[in-house]
C-alpha positions as CSV (number, residue, x, y, z in Angstrom):
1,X,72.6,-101.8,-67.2
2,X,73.7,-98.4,-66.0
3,X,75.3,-97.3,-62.9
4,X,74.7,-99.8,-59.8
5,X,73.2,-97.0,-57.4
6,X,70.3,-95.8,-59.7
7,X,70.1,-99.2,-60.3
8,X,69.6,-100.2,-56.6
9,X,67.4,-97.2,-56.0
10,X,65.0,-98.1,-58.7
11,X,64.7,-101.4,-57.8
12,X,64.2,-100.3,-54.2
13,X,61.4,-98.4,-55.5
14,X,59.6,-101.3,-57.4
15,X,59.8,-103.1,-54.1
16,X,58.0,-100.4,-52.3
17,X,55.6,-100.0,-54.4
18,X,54.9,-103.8,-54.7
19,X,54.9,-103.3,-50.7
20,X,52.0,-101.3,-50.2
21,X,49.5,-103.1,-48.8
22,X,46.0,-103.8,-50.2
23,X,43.2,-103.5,-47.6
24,X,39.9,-105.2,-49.0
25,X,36.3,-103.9,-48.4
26,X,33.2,-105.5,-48.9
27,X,30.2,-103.2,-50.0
28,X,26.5,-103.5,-48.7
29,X,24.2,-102.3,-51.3
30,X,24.8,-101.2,-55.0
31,X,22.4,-98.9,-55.4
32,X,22.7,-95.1,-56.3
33,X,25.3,-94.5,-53.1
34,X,26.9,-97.6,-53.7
35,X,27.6,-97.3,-57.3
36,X,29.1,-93.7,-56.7
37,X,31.8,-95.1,-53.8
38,X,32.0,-98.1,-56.1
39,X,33.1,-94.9,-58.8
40,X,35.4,-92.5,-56.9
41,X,37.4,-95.8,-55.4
42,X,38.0,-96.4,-59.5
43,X,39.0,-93.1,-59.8
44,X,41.4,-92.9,-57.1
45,X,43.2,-96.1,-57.4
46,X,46.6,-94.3,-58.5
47,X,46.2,-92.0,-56.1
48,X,45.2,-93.8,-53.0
49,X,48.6,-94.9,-52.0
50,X,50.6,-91.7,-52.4
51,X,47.0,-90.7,-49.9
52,X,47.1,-93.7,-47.7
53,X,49.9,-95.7,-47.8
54,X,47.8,-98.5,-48.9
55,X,45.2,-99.2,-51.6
56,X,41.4,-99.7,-50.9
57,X,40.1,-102.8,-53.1
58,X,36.8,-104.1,-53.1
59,X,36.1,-107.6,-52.7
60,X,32.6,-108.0,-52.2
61,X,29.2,-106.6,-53.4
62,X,26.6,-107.6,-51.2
63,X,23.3,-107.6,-53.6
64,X,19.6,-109.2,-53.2
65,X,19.8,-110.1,-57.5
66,X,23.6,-111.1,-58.5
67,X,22.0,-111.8,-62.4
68,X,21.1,-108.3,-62.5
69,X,23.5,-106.0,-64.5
70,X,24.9,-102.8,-62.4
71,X,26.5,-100.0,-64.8
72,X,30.1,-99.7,-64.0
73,X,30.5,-102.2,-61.2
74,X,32.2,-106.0,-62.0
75,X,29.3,-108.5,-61.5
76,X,32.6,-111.1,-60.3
77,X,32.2,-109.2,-57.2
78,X,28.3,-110.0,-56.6
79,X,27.1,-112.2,-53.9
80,X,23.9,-112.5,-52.1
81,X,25.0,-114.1,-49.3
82,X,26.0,-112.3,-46.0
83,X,28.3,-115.4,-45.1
84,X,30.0,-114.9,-47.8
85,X,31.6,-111.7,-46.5
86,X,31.2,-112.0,-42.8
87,X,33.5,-115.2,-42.6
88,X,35.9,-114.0,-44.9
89,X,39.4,-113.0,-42.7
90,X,40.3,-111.1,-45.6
91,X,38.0,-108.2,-45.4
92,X,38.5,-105.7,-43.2
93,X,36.1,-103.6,-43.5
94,X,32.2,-103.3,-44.1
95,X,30.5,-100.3,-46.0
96,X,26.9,-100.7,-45.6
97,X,24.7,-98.8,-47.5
98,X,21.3,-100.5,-47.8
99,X,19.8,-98.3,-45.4
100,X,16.3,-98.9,-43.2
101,X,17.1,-100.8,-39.7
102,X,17.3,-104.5,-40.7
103,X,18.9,-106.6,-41.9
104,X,21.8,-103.3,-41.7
105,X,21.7,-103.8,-37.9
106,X,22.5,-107.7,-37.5
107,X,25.0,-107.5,-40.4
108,X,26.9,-104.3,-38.4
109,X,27.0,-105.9,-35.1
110,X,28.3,-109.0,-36.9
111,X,31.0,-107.1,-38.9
112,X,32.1,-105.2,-35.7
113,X,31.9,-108.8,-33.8
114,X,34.3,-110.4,-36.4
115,X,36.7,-107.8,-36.1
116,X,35.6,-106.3,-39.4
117,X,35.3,-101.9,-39.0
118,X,32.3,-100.3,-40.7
119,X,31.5,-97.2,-42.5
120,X,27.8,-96.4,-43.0
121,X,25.5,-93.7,-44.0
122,X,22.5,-95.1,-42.5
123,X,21.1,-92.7,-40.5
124,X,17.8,-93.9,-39.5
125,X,19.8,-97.1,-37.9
126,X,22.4,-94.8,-36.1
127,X,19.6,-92.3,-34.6
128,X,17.8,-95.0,-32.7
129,X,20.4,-97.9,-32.2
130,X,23.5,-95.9,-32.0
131,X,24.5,-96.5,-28.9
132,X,24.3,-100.1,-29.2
133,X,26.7,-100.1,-32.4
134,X,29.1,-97.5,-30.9
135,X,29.4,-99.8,-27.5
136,X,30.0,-102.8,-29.6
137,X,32.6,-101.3,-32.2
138,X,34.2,-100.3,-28.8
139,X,34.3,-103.8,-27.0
140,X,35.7,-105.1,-30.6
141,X,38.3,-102.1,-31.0
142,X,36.7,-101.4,-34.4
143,X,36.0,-97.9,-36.4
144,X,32.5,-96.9,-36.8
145,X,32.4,-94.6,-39.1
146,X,29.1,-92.5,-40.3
147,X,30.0,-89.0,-41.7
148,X,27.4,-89.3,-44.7
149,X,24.7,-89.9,-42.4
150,X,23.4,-86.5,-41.2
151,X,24.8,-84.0,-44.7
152,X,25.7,-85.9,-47.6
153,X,29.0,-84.7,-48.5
154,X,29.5,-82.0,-46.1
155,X,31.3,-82.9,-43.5
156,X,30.1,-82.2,-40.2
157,X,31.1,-85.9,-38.2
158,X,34.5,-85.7,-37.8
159,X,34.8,-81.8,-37.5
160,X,32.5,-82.1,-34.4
161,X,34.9,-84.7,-32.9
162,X,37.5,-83.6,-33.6
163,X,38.8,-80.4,-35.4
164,X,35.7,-78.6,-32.5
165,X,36.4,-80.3,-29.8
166,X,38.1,-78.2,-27.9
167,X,34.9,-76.2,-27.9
168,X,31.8,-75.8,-25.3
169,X,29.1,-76.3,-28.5
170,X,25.9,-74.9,-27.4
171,X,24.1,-74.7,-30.7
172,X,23.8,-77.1,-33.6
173,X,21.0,-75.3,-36.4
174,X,20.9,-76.7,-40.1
175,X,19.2,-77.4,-43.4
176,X,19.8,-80.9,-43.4
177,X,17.1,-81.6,-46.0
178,X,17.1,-81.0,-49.6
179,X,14.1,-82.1,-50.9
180,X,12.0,-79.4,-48.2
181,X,14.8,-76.6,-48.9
182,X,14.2,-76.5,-52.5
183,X,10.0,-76.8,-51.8
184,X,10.6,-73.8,-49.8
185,X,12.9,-72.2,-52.1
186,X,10.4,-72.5,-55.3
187,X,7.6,-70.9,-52.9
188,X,10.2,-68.0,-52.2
189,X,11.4,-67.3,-55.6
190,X,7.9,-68.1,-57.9
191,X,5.3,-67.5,-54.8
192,X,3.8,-71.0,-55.4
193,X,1.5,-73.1,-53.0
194,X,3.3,-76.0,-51.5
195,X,1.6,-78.4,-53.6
196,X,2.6,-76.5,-56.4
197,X,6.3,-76.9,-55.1
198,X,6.2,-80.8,-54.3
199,X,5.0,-81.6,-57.4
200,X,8.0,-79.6,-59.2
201,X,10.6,-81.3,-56.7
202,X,9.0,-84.9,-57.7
203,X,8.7,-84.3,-61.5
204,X,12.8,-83.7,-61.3
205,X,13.4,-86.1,-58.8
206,X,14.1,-84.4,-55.5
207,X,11.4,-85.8,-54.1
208,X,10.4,-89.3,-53.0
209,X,7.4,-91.0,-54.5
210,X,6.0,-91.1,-50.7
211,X,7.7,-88.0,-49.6
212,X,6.0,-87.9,-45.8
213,X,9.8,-88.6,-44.4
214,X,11.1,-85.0,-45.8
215,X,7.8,-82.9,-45.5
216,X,7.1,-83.8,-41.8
217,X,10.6,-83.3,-40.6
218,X,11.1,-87.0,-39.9
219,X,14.5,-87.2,-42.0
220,X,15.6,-84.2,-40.4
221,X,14.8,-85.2,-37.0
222,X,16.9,-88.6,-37.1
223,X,20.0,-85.8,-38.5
224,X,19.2,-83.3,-35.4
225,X,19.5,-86.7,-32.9
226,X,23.1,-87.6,-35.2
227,X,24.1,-84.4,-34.3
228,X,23.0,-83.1,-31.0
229,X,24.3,-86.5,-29.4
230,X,28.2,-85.8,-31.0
231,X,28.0,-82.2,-30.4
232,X,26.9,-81.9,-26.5
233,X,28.0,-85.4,-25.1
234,X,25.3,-87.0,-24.4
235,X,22.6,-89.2,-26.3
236,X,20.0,-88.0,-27.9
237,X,17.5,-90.4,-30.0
238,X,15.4,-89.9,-32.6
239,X,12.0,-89.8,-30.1
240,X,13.5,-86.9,-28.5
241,X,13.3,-84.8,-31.0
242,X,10.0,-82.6,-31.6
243,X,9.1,-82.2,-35.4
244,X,6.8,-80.2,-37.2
245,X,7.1,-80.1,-41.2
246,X,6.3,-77.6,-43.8
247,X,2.7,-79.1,-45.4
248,X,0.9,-76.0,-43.6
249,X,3.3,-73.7,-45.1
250,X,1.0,-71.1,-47.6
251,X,2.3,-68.2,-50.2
252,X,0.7,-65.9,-47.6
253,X,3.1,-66.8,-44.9
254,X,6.4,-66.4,-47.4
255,X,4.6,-63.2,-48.0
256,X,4.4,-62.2,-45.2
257,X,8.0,-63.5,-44.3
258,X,9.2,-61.0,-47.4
259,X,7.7,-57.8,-45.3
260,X,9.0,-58.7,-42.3
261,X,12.9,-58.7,-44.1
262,X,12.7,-62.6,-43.5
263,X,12.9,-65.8,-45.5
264,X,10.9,-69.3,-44.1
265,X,13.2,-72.5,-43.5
266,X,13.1,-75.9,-42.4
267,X,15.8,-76.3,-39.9
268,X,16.9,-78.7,-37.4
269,X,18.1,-77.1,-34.2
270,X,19.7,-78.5,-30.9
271,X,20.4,-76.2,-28.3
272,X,22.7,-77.1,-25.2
273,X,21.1,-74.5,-22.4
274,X,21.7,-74.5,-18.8
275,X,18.5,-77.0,-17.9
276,X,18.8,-79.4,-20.8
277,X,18.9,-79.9,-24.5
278,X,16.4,-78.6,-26.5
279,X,16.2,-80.4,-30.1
280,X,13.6,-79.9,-32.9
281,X,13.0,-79.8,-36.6
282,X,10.3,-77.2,-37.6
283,X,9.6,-74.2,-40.4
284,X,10.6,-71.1,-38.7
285,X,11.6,-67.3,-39.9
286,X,15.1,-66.5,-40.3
287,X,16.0,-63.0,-40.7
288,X,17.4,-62.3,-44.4
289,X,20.8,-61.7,-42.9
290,X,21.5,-65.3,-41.3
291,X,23.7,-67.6,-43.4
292,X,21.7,-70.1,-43.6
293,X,18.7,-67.8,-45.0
294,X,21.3,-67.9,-48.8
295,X,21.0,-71.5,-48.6
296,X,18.9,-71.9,-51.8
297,X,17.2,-75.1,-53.2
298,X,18.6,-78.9,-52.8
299,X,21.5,-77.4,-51.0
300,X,22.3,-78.3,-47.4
301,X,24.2,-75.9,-44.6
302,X,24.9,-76.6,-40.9
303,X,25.6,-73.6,-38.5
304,X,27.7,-73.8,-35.4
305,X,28.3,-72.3,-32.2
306,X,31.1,-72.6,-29.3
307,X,32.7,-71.0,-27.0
308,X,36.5,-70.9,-28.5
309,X,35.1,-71.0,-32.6
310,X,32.0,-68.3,-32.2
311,X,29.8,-69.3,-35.1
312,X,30.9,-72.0,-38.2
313,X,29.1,-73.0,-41.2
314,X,29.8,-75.5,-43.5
315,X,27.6,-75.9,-46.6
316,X,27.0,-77.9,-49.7
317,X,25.4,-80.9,-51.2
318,X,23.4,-83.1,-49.3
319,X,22.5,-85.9,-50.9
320,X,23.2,-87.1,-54.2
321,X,25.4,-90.2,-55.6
322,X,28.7,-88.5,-55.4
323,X,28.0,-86.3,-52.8
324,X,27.2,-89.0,-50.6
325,X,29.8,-91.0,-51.6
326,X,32.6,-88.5,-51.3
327,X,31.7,-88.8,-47.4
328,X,31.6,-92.8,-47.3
329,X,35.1,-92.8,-49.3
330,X,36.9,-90.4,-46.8
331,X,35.8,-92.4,-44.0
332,X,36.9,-95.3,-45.8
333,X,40.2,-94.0,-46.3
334,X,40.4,-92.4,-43.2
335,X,40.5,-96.6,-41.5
336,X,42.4,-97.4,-43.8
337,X,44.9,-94.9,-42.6
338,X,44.3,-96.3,-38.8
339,X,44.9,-100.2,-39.9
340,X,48.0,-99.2,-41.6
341,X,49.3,-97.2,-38.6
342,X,47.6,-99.8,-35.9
343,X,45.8,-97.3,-34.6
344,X,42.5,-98.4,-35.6
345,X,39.4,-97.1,-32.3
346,X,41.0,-94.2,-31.7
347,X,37.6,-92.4,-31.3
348,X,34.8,-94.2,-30.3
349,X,31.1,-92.9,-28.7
350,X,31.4,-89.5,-27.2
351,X,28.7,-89.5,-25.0
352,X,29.7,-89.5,-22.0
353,X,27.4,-87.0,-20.2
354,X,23.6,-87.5,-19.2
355,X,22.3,-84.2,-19.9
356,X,18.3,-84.3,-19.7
357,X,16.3,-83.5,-23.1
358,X,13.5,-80.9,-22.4
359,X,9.9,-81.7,-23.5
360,X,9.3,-78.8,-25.9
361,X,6.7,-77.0,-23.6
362,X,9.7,-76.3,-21.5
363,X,11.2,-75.0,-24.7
364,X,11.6,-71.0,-25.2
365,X,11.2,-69.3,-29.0
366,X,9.5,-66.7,-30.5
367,X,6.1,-66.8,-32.3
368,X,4.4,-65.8,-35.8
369,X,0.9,-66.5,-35.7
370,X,-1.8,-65.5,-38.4
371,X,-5.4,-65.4,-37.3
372,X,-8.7,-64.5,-39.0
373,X,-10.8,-62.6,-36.9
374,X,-14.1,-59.9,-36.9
375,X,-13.2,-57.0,-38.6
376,X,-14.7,-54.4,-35.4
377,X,-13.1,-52.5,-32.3
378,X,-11.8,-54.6,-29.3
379,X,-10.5,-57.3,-31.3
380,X,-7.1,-56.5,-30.9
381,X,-7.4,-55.8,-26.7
382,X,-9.0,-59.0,-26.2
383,X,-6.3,-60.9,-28.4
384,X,-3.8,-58.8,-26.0
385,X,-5.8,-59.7,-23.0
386,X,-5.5,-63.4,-23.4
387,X,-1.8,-63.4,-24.1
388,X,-1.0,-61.0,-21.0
389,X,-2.8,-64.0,-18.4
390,X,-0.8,-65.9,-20.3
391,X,2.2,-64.7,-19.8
392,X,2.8,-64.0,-23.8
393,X,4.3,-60.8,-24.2
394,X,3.5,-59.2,-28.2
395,X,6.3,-57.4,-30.1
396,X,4.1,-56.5,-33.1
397,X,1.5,-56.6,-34.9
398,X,0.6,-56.1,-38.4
399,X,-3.0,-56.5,-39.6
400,X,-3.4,-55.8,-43.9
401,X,-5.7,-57.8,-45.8
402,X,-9.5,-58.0,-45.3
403,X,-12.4,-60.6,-46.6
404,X,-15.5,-59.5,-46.0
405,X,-16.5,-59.1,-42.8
406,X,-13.2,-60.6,-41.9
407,X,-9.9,-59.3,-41.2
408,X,-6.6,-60.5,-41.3
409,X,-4.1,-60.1,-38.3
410,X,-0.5,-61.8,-37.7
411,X,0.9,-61.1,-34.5
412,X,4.8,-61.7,-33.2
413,X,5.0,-62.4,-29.5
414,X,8.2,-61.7,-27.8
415,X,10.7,-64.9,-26.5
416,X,7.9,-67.0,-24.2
417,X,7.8,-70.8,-22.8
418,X,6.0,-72.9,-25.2
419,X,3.7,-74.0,-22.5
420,X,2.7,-70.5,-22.2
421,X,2.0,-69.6,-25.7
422,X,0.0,-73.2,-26.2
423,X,-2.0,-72.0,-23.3
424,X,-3.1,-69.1,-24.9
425,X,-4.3,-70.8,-27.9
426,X,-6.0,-72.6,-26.2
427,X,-8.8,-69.7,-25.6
428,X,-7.7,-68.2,-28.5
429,X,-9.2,-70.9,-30.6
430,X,-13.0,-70.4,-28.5
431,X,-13.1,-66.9,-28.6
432,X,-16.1,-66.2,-31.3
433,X,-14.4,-63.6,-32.7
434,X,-11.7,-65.7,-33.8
435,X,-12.5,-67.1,-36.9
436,X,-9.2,-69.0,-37.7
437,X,-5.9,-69.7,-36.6
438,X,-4.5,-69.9,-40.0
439,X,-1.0,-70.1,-39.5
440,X,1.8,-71.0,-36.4
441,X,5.0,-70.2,-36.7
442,X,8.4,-69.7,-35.0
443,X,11.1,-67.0,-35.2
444,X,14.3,-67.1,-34.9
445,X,16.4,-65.0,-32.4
């Protein structure tokens, strides 16, 4: 039997262990993302209550064909009935990961109504109706959790709120889409076209079969609103955010990006200045020394500035089944942590300024441009002319190739209002000796 004080303490140990509590999850979607959490809760069942103090079951998997056979994943646990899950007292919290706005809207609000808290990485939802879902996770004293919706598994969510925010953040900059970073990349490395490049990303699955979402910045935008709101205060949405994609993007501009000691990126940048917050998604040059200028191929990197921190970057994957998943786990076991402490909407929206959102022609930047004009004398002077009443000051000037009777010419203005420099295209593009305006870009710095 052996001695009565081992024997005690072991059996006080079984009844711990039988102790811990289970805390039961429904999940919203089995798809790519879904199967992944559905994978790395598997793998972390031993684990999860040394981690948590509890272990993370999943009850539920909410799914449009329940006949249909998911690798990996118990078909007991199929249901395609919302009712099913929302009436049940037993789950305590939501993952949805169906994505698009509805139905993932009405089944949030009802989760956060019945007391249930919710983890999500649907970004196109929280962009334009976060507010809504914050306020009501709030009035419910629910979590709201979203960390896979702006990086995949990087974490950039809950550093912002919390481990930065002590800081004064005035600049959020990132590559926060993979499919256009590795377009980009390919273009840099092998000096293809961009249709070249989208066709490689599609034939190994970067890209989407209707990839318009990632090419024209629209994806990134919805990230830049995600992140400008958390990390200056105040809302931004997803129309506030100026986008330009990379479809214009030629092997003569990465060329040219080469000679100037430069590399061409997508990024997604929200400034806090003085007068407002500036947010945008566009291609723009980014001197070889940057860190996010390393950032190579599907990979994803998100740059930071404060007052107290100075600069932080925090880089890897950015999509992907596990990736993804990795983020939609740790918030999952980050509630589950608050319900077994009771200390469940601790942090709720942070928005609690009303800082205005500039219109981009009140934004400032720096300006690549590549024109064809006449190959004769007084080009240049009149080019010079029109950006001097214009208020467009030129830093340099490089003119190379020549076609003909036509020359080629890229000029780099100096930092100007974007007002200004539209203005001046604006006779640019009549003046006969102007041929084309081939190529706009902006600069960093």
């Amino acid at each position: 039997m052996g001695h009565p004080a081992i024997r005690d303490h072991a059996q006080a140990g079984e009844k711990k262990m039988r102790e811990i509590p289970i805390i039961k999850a429904a999940l919203l979607g089995a798809g790519t993302v879904g199967g992944g959490v559905y994978q790395i809760l598997e793998r972390q069942k031993e684990e999860m209550p040394k981690k948590l103090g509890a272990s993370v079951e999943i009850a539920k998997i909410l799914v449009r064909d329940t006949k249909k056979e998911r690798e990996g994943m118990d078909s007991a646990l199929f249901t395609d009935n919302w009712a099913e899950i929302r009436e049940d007292s037993g789950i305590q919290i939501v993952i949805e990961l169906m994505g698009g706005i509805e139905p993932a809207r009405t089944y949030i609000l009802e989760a956060l109504r019945a007391g249930k808290h919710v983890v999500t990485a649907n970004k196109d939802l929280l962009a334009e109706h976060g507010r809504e879902l914050l306020d009501t996770a709030e009035e419910n004293g629910c979590d709201l959790m979203f960390e896979a919706a702006v990086a995949g598994g990087i974490p950039i969510i809950r550093p912002l709120k919390q481990c930065l925010a002590a800081n004064h953040i005035t600049e959020v900059m990132g590559i926060v889409n993979g499919t256009t970073n590795y377009i980009l990349t390919r273009m840099t490395a092998e000096g293809m076209e961009f249709s070249q490049a989208l066709s490689r990303a599609s034939e190994l699955g970067y890209a989407e079969a209707d990839p318009t979402a990632d090419i024209e910045g629209y994806d990134a935008g919805r990230k830049v609103a995600i992140m400008a709101s958390i990390a200056f205060n105040s809302r931004v949405t997803f129309d506030d955010v100026y986008m330009e994609g990379i479809t214009k993007i030629t092997a003569a501009d990465i060329a040219y990006a080469a000679e100037l000691n430069m590399v061409i990126k997508l990024l997604g940048v929200a400034k806090n200045t003085g007068d407002g917050i500036e947010a945008g998604v566009y291609p723009m040059l980014l001197p070889k020394d940057h860190p996010l200028a390393s950032v190579q191929d599907v990979f994803n990197a998100v740059f930071v500035h404060g007052d107290a921190v100075d600069d932080a970057m925090f880089m890897g994957r950015g999509a992907g089944r596990f990736p993804t998943g990795s983020a939609v786990a740790g918030d999952l076991f980050e509630i589950a942590r608050n319900i077994r402490t009771g200390s469940t909407g601790r942090i709720h929206c942070t928005c609690y300024k009303n800082l205005r959102v500039k219109p981009v022609e009140e934004t400032n930047s720096r300006y690549f441009l590549r024109l064809q004009v006449e190959d004769r004398p007084g080009v240049l002077a009149g080019i010079a002319s029109v950006f001097g009443n214009n208020n467009v000051s030129i830093a340099q000037v490089i003119q190379k190739n020549k076609c003909g009777e036509l020359a080629e010419l890229v000029v780099i203005t100096d930092h100007v209002l974007e007002r200004h420099f539209k203005d001046s295209l604006l006779v640019l593009r009549e003046m006969s000796m102007i041929k084309e305006v081939s190529a706009i870009l902006r600069v960093y710095g």
